[in-house]
C-alpha positions in Angstrom: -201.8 61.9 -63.2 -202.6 58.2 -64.3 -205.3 57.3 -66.4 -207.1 54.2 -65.1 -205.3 51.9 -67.5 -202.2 53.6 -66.5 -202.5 52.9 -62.9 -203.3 49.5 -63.5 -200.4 48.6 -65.7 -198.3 50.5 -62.7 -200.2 48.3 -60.0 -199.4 45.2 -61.8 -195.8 46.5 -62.3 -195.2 46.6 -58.2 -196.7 43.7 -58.0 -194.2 41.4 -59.8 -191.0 41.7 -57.6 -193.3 40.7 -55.0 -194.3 37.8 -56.2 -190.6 37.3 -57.1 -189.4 38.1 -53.6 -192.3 35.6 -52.6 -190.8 32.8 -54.4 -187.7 33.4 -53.5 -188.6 32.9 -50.0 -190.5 29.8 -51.0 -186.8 28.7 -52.1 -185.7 29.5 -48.8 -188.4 27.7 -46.4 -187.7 25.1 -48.6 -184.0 25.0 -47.3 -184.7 25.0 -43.9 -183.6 28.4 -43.3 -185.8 30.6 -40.8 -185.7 34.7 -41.1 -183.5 34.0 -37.2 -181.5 31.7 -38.8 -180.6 34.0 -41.3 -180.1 36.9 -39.4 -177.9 35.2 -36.9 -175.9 33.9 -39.9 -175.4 37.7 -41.6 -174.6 39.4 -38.1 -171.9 36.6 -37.6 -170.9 37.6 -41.4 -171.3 41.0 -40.9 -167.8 40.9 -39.0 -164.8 42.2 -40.9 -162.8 39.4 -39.3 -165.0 36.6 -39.8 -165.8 37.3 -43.2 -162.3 38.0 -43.7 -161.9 34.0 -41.6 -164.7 32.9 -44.3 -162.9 34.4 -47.4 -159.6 32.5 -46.3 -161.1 29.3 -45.6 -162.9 29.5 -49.1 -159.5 28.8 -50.5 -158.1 25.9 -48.4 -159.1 24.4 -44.6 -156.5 25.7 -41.8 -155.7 26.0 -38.8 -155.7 28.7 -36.0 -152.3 29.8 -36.0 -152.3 29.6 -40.0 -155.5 31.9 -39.6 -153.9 34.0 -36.9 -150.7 34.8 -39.2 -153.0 35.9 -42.3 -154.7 38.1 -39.9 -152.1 39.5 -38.1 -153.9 38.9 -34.9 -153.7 36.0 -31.9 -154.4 33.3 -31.8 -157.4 33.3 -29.0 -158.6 36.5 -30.7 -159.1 33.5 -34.2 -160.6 30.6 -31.5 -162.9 33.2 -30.2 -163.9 33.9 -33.9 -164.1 30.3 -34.9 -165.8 29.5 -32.1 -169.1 31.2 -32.9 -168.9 30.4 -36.0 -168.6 26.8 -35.5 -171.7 27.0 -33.0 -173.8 28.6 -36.2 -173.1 25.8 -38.2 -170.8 27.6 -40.7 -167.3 25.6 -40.1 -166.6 22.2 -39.3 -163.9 20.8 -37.5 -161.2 17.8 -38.7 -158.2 16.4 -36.3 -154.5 16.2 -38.4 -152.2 15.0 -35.6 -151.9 17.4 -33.1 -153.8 20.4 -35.4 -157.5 21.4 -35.9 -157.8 22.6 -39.0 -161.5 24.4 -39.8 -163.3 24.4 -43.2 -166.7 25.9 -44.3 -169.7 23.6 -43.7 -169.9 21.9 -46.7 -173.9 21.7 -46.1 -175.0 25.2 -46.0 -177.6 27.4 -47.1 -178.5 28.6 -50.4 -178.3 32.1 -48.9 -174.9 31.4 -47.6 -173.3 29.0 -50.7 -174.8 33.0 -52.6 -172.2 34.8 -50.0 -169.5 32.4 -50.6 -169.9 32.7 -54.5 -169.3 36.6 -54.0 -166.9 36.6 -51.6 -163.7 37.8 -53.1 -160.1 35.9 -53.2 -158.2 36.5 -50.4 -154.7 37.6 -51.8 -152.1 36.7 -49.4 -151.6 32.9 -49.7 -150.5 30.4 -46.8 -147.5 28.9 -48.0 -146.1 27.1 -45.2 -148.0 26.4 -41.8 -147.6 29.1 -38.9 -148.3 25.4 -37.0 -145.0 23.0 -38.1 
């Protein structure tokens, strides 16, 4: 059992990662992101494939087919994939030529630019374009 100083010192102790968690979400409101926006954003991540989309396009911008050959999957299996994505506000879009080539939102979250920072390096590099 807890003498009375005891339990106040463990009291005070629970009480500090709330305030911490509390100030972190101060942070958050504060960059426009909602608890929906943030759960939309993490179910979309929470895809091996689009995380896996993410992790690639951390490295460099490309394109569907160069996305399609890294995966080992088609090409409207990627668009379906970037599709969403783009509608979330995680990619952006830029014309070369004939080519799309996607790259992450440049103006995202703090929560996101924190699941960018730990993502890990994809391996297998694009040399050449799947495209040309």
């Amino acid at each position: 059992m807890f003498t009375d100083h005891e339990l106040v010192n463990e009291v005070n102790m629970m009480k500090k990662p709330i305030q911490i968690l509390a100030e972190d979400a101060a942070c958050d409101s504060m960059d426009g992101a909602s608890i929906d926006d943030m759960a939309a954003c993490l179910k979309l991540l929470g895809d091996r494939t689009r995380l896996t989309i993410i992790a690639l396009l951390k490295q460099s911008p490309l394109c569907v087919c160069d996305i399609a050959a890294a995966l080992g999957t088609s090409q409207p299996n990627v668009s379906q994939h970037l599709k969403k994505m783009k509608a979330a506000g995680l990619l952006e879009e830029h014309r070369k030529g004939q080519w799309i080539y996607y790259s992450i939102c440049e103006q995202n979250t703090l929560y996101l630019q924190a699941i960018l920072a730990e993502l890990p390096s994809i391996g297998a590099s694009i040399n050449q374009s799947a495209c040309e």
